[in-house]
N, C-alpha and C positions, 0 to 999 in steps of 0.2 A: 668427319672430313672424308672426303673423297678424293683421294689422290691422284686419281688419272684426270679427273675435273683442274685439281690444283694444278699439278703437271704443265696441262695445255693454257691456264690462265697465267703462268711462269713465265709466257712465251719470249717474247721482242717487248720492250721497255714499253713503244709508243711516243716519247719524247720525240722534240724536233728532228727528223734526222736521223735519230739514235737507232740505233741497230743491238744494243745489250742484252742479253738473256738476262732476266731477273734474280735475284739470289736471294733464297731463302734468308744468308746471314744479314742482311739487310733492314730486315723487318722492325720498324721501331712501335707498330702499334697494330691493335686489333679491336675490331669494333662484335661483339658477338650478338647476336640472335637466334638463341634457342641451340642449337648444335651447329648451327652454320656462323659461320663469320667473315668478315673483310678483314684481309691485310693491309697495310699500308706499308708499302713499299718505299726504299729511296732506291735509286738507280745511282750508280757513278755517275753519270753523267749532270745530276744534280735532280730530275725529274720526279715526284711520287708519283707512286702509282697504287689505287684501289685494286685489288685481287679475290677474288670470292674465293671460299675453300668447297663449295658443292655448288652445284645443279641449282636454279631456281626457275618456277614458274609462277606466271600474273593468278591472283588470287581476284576473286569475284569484285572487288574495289578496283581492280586494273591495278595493285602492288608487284613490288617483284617479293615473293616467298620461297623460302630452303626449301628443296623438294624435301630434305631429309625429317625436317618440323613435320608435313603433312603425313609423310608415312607413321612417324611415330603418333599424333595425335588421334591418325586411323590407326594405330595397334592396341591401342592406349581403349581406342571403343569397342574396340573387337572382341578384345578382352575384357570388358565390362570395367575396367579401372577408371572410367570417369562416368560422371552423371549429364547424361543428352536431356535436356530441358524439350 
């Protein structure tokens, strides 16, 4: 998790209108992918909201990927801890 990442996607709800900073206690669900995840937010005002907790960039399919997966899967080679076909 990267918290200044989180922080800044805490922002303004996005709802109609709404004007709400996010609140962590809110959280009723998380979706994970490797060390990265989506929150699902409710908002008072009744709106959810998807939240990333890192950094992602487009992988060579045009996906969105955790930067944090890529670093580790490059540390993961670097240090010979997996087998490159």
């Amino acid at each position: 998790m990267e918290l200044s990442t989180l922080a800044n996607n805490l922002s303004i709800c996005g709802g109609k209108g709404c004007q709400l900073i996010q609140d962590l206690r809110n959280i009723f669900g998380e979706t994970r992918s490797g060390f990265g995840s989506i929150l699902s937010i409710r908002c008072s005002c009744g709106e959810v909201n998807k939240r990333k907790t890192c950094n992602t960039h487009k992988s060579m399919e045009s996906r969105s990927v955790f930067d944090v997966n890529s670093k580790a899967a490059a540390a993961m080679i670097h240090a010979g801890s997996s087998q490159v076909a």
